[in-house]
C-alpha positions as a printed Julia matrix, in Angstrom:
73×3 Matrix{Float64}:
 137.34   82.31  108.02
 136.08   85.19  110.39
 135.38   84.72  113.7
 133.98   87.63  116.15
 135.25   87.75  119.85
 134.67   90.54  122.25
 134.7    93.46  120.24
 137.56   92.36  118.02
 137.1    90.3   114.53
 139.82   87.71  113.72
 140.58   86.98  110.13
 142.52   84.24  108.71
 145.22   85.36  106.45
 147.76   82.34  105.75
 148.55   79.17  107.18
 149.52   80.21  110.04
 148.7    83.79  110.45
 145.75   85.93  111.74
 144.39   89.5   111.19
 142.71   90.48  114.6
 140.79   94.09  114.41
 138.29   95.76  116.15
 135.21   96.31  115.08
 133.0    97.55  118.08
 133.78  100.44  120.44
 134.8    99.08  123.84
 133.9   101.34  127.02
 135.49   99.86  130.51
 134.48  102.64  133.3
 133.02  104.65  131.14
 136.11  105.43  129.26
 136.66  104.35  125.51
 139.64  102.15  125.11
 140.04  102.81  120.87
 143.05  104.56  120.67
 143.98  104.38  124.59
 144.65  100.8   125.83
 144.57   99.89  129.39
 147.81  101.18  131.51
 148.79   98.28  132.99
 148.94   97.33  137.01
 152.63   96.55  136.57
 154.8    97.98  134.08
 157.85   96.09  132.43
 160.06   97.46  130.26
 160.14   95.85  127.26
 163.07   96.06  124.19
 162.03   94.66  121.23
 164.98   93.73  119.8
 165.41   90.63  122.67
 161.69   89.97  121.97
 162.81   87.06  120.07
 164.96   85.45  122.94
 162.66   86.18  125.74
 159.32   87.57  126.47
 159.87   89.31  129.71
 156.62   90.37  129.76
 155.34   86.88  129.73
 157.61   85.91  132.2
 156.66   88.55  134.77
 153.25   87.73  134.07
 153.62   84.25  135.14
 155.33   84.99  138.25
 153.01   87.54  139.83
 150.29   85.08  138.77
 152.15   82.41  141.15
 152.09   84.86  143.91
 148.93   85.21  143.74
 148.22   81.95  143.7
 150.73   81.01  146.79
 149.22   84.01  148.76
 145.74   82.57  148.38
 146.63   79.14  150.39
């Protein structure tokens, strides 16, 4: 099964694993993100041998999302 979202094509290789790939050019301010990315607002650092253990990326995502939340109350 293929399924297209945003730019990016996911495939279905196994039971329980995906091939996702891009197949269109995506421009965000006029700059082309193949190749580039998008440098993030907040910058973790990130060692992928703990990746397994923890995810600090994830978890520093979720707590600047509940600040944001709290400061809009």
């Amino acid at each position: 099964m293929t399924i297209d979202y945003l730019g990016f094509r996911l495939y279905s290789i196994f039971k329980d694993s995906i091939l996702w790939y891009g197949v269109r050019m995506i421009v965000v301010d006029g700059k082309c993100l193949e190749g580039v990315g998008v440098e993030p607002d907040i910058v973790v650092a990130f060692d992928v041998r703990f990746a397994v253990v923890r995810d600090v990326q994830l978890e520093r995502s979720k707590d600047e999302m509940v600040k944001l939340i709290e400061a809009s109350h």
